[in-house]
C-alpha positions as a Python dict, from the first residue, in 0.01 Angstrom:
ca = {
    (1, 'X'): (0, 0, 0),
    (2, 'X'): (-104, 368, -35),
    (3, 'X'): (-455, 512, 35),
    (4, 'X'): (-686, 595, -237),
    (5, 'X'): (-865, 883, -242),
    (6, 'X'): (-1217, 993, -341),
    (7, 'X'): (-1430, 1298, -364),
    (8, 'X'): (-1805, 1284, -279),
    (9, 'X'): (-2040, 1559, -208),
    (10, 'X'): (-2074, 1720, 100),
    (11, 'X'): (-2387, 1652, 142),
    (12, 'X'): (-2311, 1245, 109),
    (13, 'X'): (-2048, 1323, 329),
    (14, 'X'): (-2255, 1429, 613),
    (15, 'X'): (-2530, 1162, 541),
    (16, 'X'): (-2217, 910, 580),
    (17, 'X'): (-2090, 1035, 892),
    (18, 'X'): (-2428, 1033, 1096),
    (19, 'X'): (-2523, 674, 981),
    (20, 'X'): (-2178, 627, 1160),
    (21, 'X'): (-2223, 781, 1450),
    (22, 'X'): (-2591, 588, 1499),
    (23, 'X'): (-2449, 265, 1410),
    (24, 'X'): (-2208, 321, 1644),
    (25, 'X'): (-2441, 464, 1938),
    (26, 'X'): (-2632, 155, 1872),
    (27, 'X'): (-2391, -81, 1909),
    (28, 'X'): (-2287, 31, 2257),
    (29, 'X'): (-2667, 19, 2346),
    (30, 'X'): (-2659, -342, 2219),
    (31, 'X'): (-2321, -389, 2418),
    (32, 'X'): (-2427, -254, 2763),
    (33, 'X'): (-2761, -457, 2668),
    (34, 'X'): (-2537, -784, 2709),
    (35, 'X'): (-2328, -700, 2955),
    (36, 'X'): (-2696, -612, 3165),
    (37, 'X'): (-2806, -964, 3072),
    (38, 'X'): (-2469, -1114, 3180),
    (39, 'X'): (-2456, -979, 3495),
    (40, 'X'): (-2828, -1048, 3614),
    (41, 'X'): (-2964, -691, 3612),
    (42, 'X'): (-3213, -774, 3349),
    (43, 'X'): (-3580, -949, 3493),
    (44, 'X'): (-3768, -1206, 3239),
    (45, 'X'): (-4086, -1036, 3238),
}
């Protein structure tokens, strides 16, 4: 199956590639969250 190919506006572009890099950045916050609650370094307050 080949790759399609689009063309979007720089501007779009760079709005598309932060989201990424935030949804990313928050998903290894969530990640280290778990593995923190997992391993007993979290206290129930």
């Amino acid at each position: 199956m080949a790759s399609e190919t689009i063309t979007i506006p720089k501007k779009e572009y760079e709005r598309l590639k932060k989201k990424e890099e935030v949804d990313t950045e928050l998903l290894e916050d969530i990640a280290h969250g778990i593995k923190d609650v997992l391993t007993g370094k979290v206290k129930e307050v």
